[in-house]
Each structure stands twice: as structure tokens, then as C-alpha cells.
PDB file of N, CA, C, O and CB in Angstrom:
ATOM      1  N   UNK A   1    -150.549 116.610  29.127  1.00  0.00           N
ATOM      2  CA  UNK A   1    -151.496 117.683  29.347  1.00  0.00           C
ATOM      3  C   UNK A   1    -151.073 118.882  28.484  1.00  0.00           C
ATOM      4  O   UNK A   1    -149.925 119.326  28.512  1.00  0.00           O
ATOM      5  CB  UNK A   1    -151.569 118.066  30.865  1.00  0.00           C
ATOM      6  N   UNK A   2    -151.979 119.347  27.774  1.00  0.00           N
ATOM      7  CA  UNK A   2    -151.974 120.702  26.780  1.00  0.00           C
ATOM      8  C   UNK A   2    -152.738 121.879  27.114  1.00  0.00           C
ATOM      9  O   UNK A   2    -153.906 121.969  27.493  1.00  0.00           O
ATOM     10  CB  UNK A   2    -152.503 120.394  25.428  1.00  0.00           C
ATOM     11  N   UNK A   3    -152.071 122.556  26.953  1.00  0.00           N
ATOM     12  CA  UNK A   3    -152.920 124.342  27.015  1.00  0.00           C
ATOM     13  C   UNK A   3    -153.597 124.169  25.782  1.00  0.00           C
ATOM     14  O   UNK A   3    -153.125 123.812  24.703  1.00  0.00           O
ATOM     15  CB  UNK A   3    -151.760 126.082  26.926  1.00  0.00           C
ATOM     16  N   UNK A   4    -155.061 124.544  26.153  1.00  0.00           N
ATOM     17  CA  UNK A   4    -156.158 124.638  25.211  1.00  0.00           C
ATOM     18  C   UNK A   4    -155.799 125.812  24.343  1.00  0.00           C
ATOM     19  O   UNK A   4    -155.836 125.594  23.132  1.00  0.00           O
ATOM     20  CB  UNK A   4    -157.571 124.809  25.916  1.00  0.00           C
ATOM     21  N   UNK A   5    -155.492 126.897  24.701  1.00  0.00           N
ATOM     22  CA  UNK A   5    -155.183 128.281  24.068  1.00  0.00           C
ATOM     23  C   UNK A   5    -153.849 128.661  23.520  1.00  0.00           C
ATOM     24  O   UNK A   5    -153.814 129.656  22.795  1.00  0.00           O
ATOM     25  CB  UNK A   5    -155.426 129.255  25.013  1.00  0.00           C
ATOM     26  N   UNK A   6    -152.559 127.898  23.805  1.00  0.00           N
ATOM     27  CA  UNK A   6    -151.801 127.790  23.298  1.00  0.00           C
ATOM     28  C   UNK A   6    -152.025 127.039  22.033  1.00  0.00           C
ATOM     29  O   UNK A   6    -151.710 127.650  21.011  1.00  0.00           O
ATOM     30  CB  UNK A   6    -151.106 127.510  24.039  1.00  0.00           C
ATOM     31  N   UNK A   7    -152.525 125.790  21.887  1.00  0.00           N
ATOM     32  CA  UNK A   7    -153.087 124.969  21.015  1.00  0.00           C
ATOM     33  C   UNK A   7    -153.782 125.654  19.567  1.00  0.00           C
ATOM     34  O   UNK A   7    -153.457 125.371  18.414  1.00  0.00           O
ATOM     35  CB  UNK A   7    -154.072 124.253  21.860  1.00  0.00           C
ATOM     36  N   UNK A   8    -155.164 126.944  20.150  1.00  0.00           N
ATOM     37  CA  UNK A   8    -155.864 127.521  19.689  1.00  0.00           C
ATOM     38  C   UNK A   8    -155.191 128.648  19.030  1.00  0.00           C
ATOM     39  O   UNK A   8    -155.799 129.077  18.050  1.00  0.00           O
ATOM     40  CB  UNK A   8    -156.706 127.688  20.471  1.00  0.00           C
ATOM     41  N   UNK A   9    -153.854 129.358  19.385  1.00  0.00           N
ATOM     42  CA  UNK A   9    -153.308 130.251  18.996  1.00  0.00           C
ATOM     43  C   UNK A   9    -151.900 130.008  18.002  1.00  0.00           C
ATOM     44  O   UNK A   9    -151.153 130.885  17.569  1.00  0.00           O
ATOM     45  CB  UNK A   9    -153.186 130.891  20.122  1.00  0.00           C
ATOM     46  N   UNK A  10    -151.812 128.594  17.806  1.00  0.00           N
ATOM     47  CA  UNK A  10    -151.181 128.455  17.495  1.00  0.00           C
ATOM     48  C   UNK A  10    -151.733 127.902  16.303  1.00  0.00           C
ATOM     49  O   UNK A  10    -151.332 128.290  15.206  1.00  0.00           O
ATOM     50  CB  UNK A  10    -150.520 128.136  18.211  1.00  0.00           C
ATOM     51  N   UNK A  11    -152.731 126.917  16.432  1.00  0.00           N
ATOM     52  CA  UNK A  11    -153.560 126.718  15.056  1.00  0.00           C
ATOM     53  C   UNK A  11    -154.125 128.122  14.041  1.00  0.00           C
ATOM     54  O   UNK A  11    -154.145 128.276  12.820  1.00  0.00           O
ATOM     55  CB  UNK A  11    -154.968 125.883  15.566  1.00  0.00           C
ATOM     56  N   UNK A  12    -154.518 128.943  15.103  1.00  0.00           N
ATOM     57  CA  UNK A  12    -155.162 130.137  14.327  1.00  0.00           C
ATOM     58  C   UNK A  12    -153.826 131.146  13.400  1.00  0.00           C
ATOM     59  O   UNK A  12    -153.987 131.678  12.302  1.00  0.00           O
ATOM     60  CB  UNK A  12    -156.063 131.222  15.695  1.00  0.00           C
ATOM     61  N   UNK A  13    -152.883 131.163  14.031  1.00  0.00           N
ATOM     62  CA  UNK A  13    -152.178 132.034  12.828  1.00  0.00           C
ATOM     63  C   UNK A  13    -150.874 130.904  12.418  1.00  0.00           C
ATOM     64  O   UNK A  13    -149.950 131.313  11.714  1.00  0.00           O
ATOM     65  CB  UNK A  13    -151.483 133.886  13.492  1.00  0.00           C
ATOM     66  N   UNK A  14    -150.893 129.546  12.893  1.00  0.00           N
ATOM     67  CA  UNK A  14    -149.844 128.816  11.690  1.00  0.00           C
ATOM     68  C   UNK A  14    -150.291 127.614  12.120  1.00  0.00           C
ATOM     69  O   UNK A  14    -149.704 126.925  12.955  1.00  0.00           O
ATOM     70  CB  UNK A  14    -147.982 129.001  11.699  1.00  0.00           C
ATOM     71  N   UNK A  15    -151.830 127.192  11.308  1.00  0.00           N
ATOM     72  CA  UNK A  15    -152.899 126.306  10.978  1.00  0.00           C
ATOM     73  C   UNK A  15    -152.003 125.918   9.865  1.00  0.00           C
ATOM     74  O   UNK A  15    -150.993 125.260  10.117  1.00  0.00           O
ATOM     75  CB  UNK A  15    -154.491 126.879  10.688  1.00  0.00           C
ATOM     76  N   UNK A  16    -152.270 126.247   8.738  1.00  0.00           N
ATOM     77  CA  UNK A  16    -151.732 125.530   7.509  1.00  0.00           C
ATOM     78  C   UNK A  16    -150.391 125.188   7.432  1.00  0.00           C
ATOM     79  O   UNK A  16    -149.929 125.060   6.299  1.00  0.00           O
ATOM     80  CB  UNK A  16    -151.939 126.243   6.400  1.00  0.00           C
ATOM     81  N   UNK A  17    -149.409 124.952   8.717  1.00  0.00           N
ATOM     82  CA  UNK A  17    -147.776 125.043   8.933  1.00  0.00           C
ATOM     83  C   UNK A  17    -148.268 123.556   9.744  1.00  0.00           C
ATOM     84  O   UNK A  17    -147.441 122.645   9.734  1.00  0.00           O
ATOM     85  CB  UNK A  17    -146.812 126.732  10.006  1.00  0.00           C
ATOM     86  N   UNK A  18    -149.296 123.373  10.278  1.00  0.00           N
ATOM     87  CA  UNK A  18    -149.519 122.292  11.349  1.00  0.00           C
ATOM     88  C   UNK A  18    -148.677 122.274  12.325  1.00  0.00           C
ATOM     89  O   UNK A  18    -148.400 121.260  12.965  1.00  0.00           O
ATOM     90  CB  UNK A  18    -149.496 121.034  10.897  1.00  0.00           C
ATOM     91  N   UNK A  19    -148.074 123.699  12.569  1.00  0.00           N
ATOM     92  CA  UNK A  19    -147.687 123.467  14.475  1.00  0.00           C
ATOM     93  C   UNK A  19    -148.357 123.007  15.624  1.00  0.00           C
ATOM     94  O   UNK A  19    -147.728 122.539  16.573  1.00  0.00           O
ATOM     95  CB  UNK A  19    -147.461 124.588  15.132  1.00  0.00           C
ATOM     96  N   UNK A  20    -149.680 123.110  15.612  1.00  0.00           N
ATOM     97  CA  UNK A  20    -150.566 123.560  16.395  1.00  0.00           C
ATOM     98  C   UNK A  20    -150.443 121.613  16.573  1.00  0.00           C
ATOM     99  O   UNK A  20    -150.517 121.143  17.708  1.00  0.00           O
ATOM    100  CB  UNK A  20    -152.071 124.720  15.769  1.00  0.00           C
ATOM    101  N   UNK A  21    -150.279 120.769  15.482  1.00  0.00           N
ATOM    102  CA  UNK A  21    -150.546 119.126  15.662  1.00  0.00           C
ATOM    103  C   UNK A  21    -149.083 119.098  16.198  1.00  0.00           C
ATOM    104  O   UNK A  21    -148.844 118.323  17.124  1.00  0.00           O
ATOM    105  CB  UNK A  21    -150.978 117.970  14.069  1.00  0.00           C
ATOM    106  N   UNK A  22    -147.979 119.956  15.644  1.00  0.00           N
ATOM    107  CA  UNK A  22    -146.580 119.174  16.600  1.00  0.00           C
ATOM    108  C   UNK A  22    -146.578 119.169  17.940  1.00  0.00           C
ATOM    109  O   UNK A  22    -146.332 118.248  18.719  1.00  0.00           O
ATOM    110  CB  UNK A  22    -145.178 119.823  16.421  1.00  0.00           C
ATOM    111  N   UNK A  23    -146.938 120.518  18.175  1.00  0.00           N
ATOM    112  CA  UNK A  23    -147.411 120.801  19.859  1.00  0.00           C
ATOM    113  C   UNK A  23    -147.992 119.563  20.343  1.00  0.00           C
ATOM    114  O   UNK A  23    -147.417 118.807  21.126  1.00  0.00           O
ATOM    115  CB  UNK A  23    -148.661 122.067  20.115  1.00  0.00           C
ATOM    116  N   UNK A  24    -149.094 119.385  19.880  1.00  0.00           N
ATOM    117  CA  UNK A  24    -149.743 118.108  20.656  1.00  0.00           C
ATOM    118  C   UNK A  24    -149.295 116.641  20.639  1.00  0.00           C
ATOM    119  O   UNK A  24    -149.928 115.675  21.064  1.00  0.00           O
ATOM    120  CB  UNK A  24    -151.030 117.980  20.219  1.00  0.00           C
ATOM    121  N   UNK A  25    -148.062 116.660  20.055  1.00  0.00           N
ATOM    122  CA  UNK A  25    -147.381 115.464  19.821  1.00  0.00           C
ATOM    123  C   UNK A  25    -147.648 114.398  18.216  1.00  0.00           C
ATOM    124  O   UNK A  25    -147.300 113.293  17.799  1.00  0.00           O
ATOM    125  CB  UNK A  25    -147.823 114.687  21.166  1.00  0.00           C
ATOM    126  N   UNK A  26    -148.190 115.171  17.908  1.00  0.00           N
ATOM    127  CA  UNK A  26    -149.149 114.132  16.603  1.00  0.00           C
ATOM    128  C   UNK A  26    -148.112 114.859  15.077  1.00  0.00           C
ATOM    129  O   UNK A  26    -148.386 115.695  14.216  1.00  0.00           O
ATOM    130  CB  UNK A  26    -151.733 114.790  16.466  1.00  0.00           C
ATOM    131  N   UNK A  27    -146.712 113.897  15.409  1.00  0.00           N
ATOM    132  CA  UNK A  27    -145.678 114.554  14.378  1.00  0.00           C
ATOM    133  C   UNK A  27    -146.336 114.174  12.591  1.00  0.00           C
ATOM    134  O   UNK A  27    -146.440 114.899  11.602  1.00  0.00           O
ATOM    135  CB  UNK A  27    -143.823 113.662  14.736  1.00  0.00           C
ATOM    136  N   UNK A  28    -146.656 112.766  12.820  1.00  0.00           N
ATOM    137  CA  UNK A  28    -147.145 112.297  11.175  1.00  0.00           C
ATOM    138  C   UNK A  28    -148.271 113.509  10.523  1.00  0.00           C
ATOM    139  O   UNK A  28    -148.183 114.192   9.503  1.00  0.00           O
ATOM    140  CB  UNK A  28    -148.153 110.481  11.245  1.00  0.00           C
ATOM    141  N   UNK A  29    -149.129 113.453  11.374  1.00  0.00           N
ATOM    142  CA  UNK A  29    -150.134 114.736  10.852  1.00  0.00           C
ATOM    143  C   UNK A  29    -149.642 115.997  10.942  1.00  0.00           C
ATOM    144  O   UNK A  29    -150.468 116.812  10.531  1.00  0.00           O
ATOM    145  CB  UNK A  29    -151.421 114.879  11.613  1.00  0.00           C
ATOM    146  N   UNK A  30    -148.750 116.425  11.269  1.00  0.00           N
ATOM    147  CA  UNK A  30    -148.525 117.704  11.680  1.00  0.00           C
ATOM    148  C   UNK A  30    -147.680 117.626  10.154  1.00  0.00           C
ATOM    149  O   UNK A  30    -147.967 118.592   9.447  1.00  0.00           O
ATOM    150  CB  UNK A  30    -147.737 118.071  13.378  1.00  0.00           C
ATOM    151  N   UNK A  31    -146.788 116.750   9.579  1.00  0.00           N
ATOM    152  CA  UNK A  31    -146.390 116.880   8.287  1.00  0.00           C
ATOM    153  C   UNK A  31    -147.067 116.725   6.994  1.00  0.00           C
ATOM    154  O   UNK A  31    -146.689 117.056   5.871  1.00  0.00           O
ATOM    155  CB  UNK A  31    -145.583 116.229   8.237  1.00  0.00           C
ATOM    156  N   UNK A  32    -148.372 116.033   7.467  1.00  0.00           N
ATOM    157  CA  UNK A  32    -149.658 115.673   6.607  1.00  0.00           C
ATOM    158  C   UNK A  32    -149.557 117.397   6.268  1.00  0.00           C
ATOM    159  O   UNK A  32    -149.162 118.003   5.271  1.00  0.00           O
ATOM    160  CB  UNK A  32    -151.379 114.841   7.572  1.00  0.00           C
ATOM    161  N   UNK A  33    -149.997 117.766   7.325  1.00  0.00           N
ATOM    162  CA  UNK A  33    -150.892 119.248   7.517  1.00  0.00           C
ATOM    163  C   UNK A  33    -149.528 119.801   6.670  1.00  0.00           C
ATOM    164  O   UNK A  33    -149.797 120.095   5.505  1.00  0.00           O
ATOM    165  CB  UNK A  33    -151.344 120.079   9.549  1.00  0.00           C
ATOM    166  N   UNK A  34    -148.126 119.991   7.057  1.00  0.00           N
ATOM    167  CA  UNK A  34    -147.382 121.119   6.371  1.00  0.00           C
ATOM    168  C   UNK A  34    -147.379 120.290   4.908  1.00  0.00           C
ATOM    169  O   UNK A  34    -146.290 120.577   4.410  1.00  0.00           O
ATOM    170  CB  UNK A  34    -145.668 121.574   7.134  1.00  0.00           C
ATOM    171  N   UNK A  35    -147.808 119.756   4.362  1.00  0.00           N
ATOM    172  CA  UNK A  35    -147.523 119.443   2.886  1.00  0.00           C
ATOM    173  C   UNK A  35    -148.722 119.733   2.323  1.00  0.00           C
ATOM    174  O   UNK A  35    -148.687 119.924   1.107  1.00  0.00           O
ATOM    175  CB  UNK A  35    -147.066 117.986   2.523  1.00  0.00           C
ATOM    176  N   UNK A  36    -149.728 119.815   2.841  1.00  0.00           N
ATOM    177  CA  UNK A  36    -150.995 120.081   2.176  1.00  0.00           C
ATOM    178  C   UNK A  36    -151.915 121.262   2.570  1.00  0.00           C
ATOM    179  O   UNK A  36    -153.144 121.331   2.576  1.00  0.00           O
ATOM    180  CB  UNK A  36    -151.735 118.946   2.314  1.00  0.00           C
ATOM    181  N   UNK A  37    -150.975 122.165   2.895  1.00  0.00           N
ATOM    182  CA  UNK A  37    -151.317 123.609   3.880  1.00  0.00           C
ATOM    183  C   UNK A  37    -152.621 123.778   4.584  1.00  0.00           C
ATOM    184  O   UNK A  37    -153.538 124.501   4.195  1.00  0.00           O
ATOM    185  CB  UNK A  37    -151.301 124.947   2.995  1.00  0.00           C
ATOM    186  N   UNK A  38    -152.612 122.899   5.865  1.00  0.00           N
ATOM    187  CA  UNK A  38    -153.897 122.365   6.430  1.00  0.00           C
ATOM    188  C   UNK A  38    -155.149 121.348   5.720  1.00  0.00           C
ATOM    189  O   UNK A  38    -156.331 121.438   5.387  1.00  0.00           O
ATOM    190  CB  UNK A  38    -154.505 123.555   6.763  1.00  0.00           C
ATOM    191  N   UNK A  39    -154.343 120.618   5.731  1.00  0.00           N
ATOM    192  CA  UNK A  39    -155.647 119.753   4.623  1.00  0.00           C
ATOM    193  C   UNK A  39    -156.703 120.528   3.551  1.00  0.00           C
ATOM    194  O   UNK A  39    -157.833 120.178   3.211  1.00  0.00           O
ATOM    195  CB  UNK A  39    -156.859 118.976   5.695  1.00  0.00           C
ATOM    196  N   UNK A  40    -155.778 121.912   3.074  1.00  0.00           N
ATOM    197  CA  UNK A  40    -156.252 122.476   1.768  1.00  0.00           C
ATOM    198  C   UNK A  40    -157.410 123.412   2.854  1.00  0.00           C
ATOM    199  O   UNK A  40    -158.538 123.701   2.454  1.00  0.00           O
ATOM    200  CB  UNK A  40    -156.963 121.108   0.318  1.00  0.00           C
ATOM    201  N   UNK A  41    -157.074 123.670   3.777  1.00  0.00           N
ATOM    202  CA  UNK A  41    -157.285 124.785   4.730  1.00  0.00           C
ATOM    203  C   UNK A  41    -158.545 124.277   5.888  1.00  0.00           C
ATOM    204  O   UNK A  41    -158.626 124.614   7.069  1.00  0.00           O
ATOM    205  CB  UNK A  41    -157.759 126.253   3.764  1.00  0.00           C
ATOM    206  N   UNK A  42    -160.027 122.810   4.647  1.00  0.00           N
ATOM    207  CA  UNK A  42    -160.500 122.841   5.843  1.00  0.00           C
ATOM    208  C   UNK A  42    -160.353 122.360   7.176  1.00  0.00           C
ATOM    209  O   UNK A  42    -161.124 122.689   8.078  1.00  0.00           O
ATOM    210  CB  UNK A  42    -161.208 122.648   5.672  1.00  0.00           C
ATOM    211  N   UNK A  43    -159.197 121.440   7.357  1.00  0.00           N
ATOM    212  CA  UNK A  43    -159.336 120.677   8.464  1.00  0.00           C
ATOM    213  C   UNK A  43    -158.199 121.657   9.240  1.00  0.00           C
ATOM    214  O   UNK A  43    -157.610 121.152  10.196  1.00  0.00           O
ATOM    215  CB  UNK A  43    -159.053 118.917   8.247  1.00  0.00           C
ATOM    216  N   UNK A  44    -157.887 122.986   8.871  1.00  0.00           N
ATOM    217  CA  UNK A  44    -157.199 123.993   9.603  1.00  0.00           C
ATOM    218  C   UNK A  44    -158.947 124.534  10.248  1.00  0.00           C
ATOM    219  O   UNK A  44    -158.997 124.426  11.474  1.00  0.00           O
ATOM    220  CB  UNK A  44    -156.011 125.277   8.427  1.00  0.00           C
ATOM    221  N   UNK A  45    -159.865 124.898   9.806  1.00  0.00           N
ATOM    222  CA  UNK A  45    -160.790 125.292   9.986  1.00  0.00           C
ATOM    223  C   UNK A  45    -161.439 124.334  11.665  1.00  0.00           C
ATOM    224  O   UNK A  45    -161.427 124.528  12.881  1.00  0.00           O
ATOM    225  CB  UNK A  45    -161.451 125.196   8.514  1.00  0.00           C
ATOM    226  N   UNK A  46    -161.833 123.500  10.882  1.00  0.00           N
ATOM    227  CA  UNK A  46    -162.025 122.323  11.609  1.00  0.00           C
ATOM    228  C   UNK A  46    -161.154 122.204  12.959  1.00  0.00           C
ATOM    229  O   UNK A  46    -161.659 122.629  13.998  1.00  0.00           O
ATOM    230  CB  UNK A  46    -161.728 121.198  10.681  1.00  0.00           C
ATOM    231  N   UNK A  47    -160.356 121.856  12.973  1.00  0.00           N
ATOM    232  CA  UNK A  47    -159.503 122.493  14.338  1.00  0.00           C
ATOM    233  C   UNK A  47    -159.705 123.429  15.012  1.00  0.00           C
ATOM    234  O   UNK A  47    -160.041 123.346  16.193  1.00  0.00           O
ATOM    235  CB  UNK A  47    -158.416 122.845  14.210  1.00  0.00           C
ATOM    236  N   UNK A  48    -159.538 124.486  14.388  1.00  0.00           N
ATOM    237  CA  UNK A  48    -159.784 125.788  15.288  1.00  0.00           C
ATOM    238  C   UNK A  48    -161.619 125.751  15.577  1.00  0.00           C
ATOM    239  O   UNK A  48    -162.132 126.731  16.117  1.00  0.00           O
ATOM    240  CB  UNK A  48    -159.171 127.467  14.246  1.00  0.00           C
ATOM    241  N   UNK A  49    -162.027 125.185  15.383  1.00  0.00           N
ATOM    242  CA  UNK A  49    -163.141 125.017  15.971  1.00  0.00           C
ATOM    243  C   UNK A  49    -163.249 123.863  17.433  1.00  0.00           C
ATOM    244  O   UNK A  49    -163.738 123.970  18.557  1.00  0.00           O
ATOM    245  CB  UNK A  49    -163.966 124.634  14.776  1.00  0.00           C
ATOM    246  N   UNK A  50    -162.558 122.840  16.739  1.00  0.00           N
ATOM    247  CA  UNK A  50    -162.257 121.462  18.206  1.00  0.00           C
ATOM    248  C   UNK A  50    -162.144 122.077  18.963  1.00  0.00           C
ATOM    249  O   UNK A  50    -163.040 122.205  19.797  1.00  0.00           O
ATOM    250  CB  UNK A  50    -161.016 120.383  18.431  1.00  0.00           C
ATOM    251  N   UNK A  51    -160.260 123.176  19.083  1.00  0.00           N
ATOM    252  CA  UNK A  51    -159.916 123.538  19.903  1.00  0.00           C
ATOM    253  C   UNK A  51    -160.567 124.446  21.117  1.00  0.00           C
ATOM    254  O   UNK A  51    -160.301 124.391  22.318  1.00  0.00           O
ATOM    255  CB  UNK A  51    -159.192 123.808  19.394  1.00  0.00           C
ATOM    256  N   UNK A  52    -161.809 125.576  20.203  1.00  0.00           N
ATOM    257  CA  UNK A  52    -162.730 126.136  21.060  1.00  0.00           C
ATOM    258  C   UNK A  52    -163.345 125.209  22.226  1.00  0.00           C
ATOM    259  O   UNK A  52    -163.495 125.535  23.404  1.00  0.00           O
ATOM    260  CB  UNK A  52    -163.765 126.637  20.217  1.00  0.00           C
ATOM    261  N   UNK A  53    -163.626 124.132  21.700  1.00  0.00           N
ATOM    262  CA  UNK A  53    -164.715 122.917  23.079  1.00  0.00           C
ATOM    263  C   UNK A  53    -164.196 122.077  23.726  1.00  0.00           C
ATOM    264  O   UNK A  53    -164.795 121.263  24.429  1.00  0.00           O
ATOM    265  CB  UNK A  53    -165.831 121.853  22.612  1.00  0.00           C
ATOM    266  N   UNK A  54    -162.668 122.184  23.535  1.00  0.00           N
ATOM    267  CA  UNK A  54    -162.276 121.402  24.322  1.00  0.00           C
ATOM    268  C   UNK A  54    -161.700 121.894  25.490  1.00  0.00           C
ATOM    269  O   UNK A  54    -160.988 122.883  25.314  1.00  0.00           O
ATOM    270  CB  UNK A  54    -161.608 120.695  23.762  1.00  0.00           C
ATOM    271  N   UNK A  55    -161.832 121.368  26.971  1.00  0.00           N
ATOM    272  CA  UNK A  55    -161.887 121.322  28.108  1.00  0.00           C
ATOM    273  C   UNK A  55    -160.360 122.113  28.122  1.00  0.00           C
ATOM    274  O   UNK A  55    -159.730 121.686  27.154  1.00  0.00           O
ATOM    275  CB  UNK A  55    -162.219 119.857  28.730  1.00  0.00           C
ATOM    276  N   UNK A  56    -159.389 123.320  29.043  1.00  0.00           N
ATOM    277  CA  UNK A  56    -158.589 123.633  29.473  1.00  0.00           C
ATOM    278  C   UNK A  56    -157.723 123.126  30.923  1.00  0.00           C
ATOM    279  O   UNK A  56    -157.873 123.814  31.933  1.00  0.00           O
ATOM    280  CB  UNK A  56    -158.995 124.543  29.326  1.00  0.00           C
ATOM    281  N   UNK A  57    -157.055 122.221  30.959  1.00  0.00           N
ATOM    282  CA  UNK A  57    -156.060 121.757  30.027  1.00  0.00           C
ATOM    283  C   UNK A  57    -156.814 120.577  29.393  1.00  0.00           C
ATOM    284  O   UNK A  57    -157.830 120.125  29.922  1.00  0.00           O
ATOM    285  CB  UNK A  57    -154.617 121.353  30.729  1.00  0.00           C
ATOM    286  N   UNK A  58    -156.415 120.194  28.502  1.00  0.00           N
ATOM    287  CA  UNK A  58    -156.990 119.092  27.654  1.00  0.00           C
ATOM    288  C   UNK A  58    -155.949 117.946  27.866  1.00  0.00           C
ATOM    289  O   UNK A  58    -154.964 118.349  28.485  1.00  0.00           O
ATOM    290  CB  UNK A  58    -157.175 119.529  26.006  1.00  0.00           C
ATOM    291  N   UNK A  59    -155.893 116.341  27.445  1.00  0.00           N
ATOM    292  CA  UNK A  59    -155.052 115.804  27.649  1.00  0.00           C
ATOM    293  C   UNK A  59    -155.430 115.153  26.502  1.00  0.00           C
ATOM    294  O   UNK A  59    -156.616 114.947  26.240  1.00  0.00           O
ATOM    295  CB  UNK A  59    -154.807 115.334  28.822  1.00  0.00           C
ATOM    296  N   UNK A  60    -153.987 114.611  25.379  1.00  0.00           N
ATOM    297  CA  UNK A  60    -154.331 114.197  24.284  1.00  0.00           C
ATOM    298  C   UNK A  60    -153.850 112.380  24.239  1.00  0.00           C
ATOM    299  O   UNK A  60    -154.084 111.704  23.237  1.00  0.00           O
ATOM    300  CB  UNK A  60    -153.638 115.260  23.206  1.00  0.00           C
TER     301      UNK A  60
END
């Protein structure tokens, strides 16, 4: 179980670092994301949008 807003705040100011994917357990992408500074920012975008609709707590 994950905090939606921890998730969201953590994507929004270190999106292109991909913390926001270590948090949620998803280590391979979360290094995807730090080598390619958010999938070249949009799928930092893209996230911080998921994270808005998804249910509090969320379970991944």
C-alpha cells in the first residue's frame, strides 16, 4: 500500500531522478527513468498525471 501524495510529491519535484518509481517498488524503471531523465521528461509528465487519479492509498 502507497501514499498517493507522497508518490505525487515526489514525482513532481524529482520526476526525472525516478524516485517517485523506487518508492513504489518498481527498481528497473526507476533506473530506466534516472538514465534518461524521466523518459526525456514525458513519461515524468505522464505520471504526475496517473498519480492525480489514482485512488488514496493506492496498492501497486
Amino acid at each position: 500500500m502507497k501514499n498517493k501524495w507522497a508518490a505525487f510529491f515526489l514525482c513532481l519535484f524529482f520526476g526525472g531522478l525516478g524516485i517517485h518509481k523506487f518508492y513504489e517498488g518498481k527498481i528497473l524503471l526507476g533506473i530506466v527513468y534516472l538514465f534518461t531523465v524521466g523518459i526525456f521528461g514525458i513519461g515524468w509528465i505522464i505520471d504526475l498525471i496517473i498519480l492525480l487519479f489514482k485512488p488514496n492509498p493506492y496498492y501497486i
